[in-house]
C-alpha positions in Angstrom: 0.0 0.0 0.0 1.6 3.8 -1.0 -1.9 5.8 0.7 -5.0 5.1 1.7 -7.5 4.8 4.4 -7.9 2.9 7.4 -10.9 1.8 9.3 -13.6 -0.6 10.4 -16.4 -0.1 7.8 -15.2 1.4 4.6 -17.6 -0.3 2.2 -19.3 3.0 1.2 -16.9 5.2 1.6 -16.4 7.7 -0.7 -12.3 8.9 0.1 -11.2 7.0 -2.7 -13.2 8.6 -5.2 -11.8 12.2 -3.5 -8.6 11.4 -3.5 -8.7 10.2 -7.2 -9.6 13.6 -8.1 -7.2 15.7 -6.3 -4.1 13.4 -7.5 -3.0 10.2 -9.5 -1.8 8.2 -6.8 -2.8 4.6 -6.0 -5.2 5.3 -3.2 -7.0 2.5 -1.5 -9.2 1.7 1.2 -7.9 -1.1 3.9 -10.6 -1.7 7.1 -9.0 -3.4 9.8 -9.5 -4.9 12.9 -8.7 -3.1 15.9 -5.5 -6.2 16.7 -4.7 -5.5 13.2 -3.4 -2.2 13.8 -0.2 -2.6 15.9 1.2 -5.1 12.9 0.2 -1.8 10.1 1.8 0.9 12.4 4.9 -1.0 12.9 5.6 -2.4 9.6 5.3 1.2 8.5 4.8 -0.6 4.7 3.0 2.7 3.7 3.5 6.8 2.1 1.0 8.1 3.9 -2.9 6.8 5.4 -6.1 8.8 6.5 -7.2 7.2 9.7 -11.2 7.2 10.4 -13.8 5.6 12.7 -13.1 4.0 15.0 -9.2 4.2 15.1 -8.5 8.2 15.4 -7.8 7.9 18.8 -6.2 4.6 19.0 -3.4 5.2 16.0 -1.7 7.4 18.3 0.7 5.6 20.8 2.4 3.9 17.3 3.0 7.5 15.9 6.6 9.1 16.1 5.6 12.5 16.5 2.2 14.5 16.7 1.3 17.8 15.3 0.8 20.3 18.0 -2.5 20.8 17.1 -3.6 17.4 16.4 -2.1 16.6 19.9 -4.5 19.6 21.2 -7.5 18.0 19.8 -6.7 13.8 20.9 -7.4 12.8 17.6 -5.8 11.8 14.0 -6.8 11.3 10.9 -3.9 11.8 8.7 -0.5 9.4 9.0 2.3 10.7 7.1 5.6 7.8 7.1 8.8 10.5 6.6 12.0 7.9 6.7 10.5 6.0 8.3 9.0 7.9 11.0 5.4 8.2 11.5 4.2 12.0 11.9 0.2 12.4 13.0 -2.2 14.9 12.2 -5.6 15.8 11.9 -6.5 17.8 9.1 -10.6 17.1 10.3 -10.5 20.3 11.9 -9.5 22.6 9.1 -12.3 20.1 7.2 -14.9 21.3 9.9 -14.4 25.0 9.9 -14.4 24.8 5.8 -17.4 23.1 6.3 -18.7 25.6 8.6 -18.0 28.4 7.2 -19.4 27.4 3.4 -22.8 26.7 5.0 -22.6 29.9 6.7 -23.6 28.8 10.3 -22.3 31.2 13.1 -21.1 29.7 15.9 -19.6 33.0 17.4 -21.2 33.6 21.1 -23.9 30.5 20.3 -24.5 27.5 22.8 -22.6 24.7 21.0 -24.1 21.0 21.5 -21.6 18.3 20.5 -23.2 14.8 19.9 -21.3 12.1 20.6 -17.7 11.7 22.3 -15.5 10.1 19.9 -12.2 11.4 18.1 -14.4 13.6 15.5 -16.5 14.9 18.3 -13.1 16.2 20.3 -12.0 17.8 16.9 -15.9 19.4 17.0 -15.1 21.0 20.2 -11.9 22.5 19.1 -13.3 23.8 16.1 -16.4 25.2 18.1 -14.4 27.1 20.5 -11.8 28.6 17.6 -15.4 29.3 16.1 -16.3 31.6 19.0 -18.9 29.7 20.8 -19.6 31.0 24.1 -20.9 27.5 25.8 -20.0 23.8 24.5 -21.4 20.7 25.9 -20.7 17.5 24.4 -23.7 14.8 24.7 -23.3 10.8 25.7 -25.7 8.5 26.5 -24.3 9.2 30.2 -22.9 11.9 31.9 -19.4 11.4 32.9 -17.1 13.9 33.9 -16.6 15.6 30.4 -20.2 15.0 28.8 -23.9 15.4 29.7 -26.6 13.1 29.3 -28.8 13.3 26.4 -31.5 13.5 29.1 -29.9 16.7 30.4 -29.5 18.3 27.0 -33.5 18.0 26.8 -34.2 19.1 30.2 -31.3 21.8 30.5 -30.2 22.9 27.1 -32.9 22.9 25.1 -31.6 26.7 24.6 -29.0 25.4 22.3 -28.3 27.4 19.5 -26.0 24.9 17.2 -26.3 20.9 17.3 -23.1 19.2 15.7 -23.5 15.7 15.3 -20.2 13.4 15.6 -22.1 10.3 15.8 -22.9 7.6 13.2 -26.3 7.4 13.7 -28.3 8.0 10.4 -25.2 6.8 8.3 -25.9 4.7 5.6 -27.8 1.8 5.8 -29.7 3.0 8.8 -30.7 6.2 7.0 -34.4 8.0 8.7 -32.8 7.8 12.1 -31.5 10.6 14.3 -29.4 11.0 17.7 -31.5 13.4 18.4 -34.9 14.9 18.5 -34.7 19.2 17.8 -38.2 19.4 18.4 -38.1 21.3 21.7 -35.1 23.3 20.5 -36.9 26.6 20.3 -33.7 28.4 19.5 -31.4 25.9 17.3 -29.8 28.1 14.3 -28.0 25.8 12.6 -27.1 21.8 12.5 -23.8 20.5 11.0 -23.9 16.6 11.0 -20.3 14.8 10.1 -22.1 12.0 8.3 -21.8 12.7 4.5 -23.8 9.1 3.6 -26.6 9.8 3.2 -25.6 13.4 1.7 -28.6 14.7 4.4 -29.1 12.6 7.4 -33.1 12.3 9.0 -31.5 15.6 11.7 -30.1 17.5 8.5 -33.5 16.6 6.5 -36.1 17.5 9.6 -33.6 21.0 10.4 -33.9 22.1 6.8 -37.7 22.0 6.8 -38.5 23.7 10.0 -36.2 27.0 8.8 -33.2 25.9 10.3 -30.0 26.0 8.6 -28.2 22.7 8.5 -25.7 20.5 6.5 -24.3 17.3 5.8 -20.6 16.0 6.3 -19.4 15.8 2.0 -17.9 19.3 1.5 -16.3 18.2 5.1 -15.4 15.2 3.6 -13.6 17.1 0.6 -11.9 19.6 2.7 -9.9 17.5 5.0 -8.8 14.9 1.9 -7.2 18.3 0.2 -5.4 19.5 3.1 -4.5 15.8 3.5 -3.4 15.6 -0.1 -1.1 18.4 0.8 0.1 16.3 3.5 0.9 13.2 1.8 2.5 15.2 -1.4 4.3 18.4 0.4 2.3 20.0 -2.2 -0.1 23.3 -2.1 -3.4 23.2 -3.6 -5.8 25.5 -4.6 -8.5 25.6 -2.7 -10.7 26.3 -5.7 -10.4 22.0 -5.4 -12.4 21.7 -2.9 -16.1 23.2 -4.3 -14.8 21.6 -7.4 -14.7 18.1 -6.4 -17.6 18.5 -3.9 -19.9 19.6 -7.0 -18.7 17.0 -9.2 -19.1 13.9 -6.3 -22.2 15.6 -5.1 -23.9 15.4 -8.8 -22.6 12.0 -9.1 -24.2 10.9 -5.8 -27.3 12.6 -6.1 -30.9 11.1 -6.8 -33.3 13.0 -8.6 -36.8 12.5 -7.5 -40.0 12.3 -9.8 -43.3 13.5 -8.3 -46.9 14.1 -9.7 -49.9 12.5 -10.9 -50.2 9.6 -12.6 -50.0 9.6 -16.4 -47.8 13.0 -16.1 -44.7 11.3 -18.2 -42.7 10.1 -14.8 -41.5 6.6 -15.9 -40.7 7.7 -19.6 -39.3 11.1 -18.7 -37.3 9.6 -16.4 -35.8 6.8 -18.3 -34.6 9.2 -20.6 -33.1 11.5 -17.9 -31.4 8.3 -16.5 -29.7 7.7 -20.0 -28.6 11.0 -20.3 -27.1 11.8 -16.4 -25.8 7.9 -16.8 -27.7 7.2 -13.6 -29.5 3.8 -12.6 -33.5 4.1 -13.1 -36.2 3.0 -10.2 -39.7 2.9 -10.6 -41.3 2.4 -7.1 -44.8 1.4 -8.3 -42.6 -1.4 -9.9 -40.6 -2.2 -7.1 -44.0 -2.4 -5.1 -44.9 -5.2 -7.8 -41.7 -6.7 -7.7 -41.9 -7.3 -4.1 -45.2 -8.3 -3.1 -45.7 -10.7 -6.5 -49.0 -8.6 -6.7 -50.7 -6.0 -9.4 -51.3 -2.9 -7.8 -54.7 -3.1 -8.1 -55.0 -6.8 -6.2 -52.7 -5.0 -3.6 -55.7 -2.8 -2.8 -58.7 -4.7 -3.5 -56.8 -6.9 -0.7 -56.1 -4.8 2.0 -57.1 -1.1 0.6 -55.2 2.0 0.3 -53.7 1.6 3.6 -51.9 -1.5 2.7 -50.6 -0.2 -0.3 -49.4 3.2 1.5 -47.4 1.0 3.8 -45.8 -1.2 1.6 -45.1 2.0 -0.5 -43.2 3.4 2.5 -40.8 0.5 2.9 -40.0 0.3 -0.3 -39.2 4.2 -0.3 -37.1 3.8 2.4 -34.9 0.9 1.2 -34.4 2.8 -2.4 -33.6 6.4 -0.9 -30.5 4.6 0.9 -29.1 3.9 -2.8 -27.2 7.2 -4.7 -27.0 8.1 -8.2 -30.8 7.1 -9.4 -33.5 8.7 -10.8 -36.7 7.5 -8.6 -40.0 7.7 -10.4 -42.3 8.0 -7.3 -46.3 6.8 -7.3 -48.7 9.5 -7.9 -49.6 9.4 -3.9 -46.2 9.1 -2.4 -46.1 12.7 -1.9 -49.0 12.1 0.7 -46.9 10.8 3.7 -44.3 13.1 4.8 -41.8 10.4 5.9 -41.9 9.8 2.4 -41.0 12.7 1.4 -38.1 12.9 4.4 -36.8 9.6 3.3 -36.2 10.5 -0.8 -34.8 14.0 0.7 -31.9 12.0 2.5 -30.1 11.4 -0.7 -32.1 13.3 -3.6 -33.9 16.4 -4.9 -37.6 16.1 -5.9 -38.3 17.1 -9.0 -42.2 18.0 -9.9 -43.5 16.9 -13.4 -46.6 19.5 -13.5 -49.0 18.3 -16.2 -52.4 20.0 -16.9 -55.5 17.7 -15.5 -56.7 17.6 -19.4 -53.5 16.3 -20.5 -53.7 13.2 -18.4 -54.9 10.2 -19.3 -56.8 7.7 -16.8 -56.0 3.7 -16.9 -57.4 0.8 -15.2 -54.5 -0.1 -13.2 -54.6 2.6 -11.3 -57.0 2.3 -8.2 -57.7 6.0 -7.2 -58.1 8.0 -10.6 -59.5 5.2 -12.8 -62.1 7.8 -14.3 -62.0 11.4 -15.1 -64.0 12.4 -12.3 -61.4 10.8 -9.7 -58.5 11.8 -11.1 -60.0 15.3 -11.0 -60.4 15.4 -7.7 -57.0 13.5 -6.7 -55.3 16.1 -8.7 -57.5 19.0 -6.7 -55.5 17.2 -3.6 -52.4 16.6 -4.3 -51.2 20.0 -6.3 -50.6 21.9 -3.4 -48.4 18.9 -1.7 -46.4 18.5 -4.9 -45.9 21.7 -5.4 -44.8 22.2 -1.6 -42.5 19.1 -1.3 -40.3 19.9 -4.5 -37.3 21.6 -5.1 -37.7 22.1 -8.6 -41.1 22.4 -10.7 -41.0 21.4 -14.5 -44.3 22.5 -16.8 -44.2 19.3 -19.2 -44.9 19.3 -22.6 -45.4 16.7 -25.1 -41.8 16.4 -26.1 -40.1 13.2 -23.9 -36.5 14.6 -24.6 -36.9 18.0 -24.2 -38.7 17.3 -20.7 -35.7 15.1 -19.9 -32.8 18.1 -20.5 -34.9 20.6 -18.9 -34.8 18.5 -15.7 -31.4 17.7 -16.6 -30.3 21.5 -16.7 -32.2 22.3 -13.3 -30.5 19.3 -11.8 -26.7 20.4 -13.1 -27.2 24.2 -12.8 -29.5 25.1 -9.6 -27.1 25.9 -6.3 -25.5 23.7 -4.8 -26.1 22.7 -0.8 -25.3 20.0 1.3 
């Protein structure tokens, strides 16, 4: 090995693909065992690593020398071997504050809430307080004498005015989950989450739509592998590289999400989008078949609408976990916000707006079979589509020229985590 990464669970990362991009060195991804890590550290049979969870912390007795600041912080993520000597650093923090900074979250004379108490979560403190923040707490599942309960943060710092999340809970597979619930957080400005799969965890997601200003881990992600880069080459780079490989992997990662009514052009429409973004096509009316053996219609006549909206929202869920798809959503997905939370984890929903006397009613499909019932599903549902999008396309007849209008809004709108 000449560089690469070290951890536990490295299946989906995405340092690989990062480090590609900022240089043409053979870059690979190694997870180990935690009794594996004395025989790497003292073979020394590498350039230079990145170090992530859950070894940040336990890397460092092996190391020959330590940054001052990474020594400050407990934690590092970046191994360089010089001669033979292993120098340590951590270049997470300088990630962080990029991270911060892009979103534009102020941390300056804010109550700071640190979830988690790991090695990212001691590098969260230390970039909170070069931040400004007048009061930090860092939250465990128990108090101890340098964290509070999560209990406590309800009960006594529901004040907070950042949340910084350093745990892995939401990270891909087990996306729709959350360390913590902001409802009560009356005053939370901003929340910063260190998991960058999915690209917006269930806290990022539920943040965004009450008002709250809040961001994923990638451009984090980014940040720290160019200022590791720099590291492992003793080169500068500009850091113009880190929006442009964030916008690149980001686009590459992203789902784009079809809603609207049925017979609006989502399956064909998006088939051709697919083709033309090179991304992997789903069809969750499709997937529904697939995995109950059943027509859609038998579905309901079985077990009625409720039974079908169920099944619908498993199926959501598992699909909104994969990257780089277009998803062609049922007519009523839109209808159940956890839907709608789960396809926002990982995509941007895209509304194909039809008029009502351009659609065309079939028998397969259980609740706007006739004109008269499609009418009055379309009366409900426009407001919900139109609400739970982030991008509205007026179709016309033309399949391809639907497809690279949604293609331009997907490439051209601004970029956020």
């Amino acid at each position: 090995m000449e560089y690469g990464c070290i951890g536990e669970k490295l299946s989906h990362s995405f340092s690989k693909i990062i480090h590609n991009e900022i240089y043409d060195y053979d870059y690979e991804l190694y997870e180990i065992k935690k009794d594996e890590l004395k025989t790497l550290l003292t073979e020394r049979k590498f350039k230079a690593i990145n170090v992530t969870i859950p070894y940040k912390q336990d890397v460092i007795p092996y190391l020959d020398s330590i940054d001052e600041f990474a020594l400050k912080i407990g934690a590092v993520n970046t191994i360089v071997n010089k001669n033979g000597k292993l120098l340590g650093y951590n270049t997470d923090f300088s990630g962080m504050c990029c991270l911060i900074e892009n979103s534009k979250i102020d941390l300056k004379n804010k109550k700071v809430l640190i979830l988690g108490s790991g090695g990212t979560s001691k590098t969260a403190f230390a970039v909170a307080s070069y931040l400004g923040a007048k009061e930090i707490y860092k939250v465990s599942r128990k108090s101890t004498e340098s964290s509070i309960s999560y209990d406590d943060a309800y009960k006594l710092h529901n004040d907070a005015h950042i949340i910084i999340n350093t745990t892995p809970v939401g990270m891909y597979p087990k996306i729709g989950e959350s360390a913590i619930d902001i409802s009560d957080f009356n005053k939370l400005e901003g929340v910063v989450d260190a998991v960058y799969n999915p690209l917006r965890t269930a806290l990022v997601t539920l943040a965004l739509k009450r008002g709250i200003k809040a961001v994923g881990g990638l451009y984090m992600l980014v940040a720290q592998a160019v200022f590791a880069a720099e590291l492992f080459t003793d080169k500068a780079i500009d850091n113009g590289e880190i929006d442009r490989i964030y916008k690149k992997i980001l686009l590459s990662k992203e789902n784009i999400v079809l809603t609207g009514m049925p017979g609006c052009g989502k399956t064909t429409i998006g088939k051709a989008l697919a083709k033309e973004l090179n991304k992997e096509f789903i069809d969750i009316d499709d997937e529904i078949v697939k995995e109950t053996g059943k027509p859609i219609t038998e579905i309901f006549a079985e077990g009625g609408e409720e039974l079908f909206r169920n099944i619908e929202t498993q199926v959501i869920k598992r699909f909104s976990a994969l990257q780089n798809c277009v998803i062609s959503t049922g007519g009523g997905a839109i209808l159940k916000e956890i839907n709608i939370d789960f396809l926002k984890e990982n995509g941007r929903i895209f509304y194909i707006d039809r008029p009502l006397e351009f659609l065309v009613t079939t028998d397969d499909r259980p609740l706007s079979s006739n004109r008269e019932m499609l009418k009055k599903r379309f009366e409900e549902r426009k407001d919900i589509y139109e609400a739970t999008a982030d991008f509205k396309l007026r179709a016309g007849n033309d399949i391809h020229k639907n497809a690279l209008a949604l293609k331009e809004g997907f490439l051209n709108e601004n970029f956020s985590n």
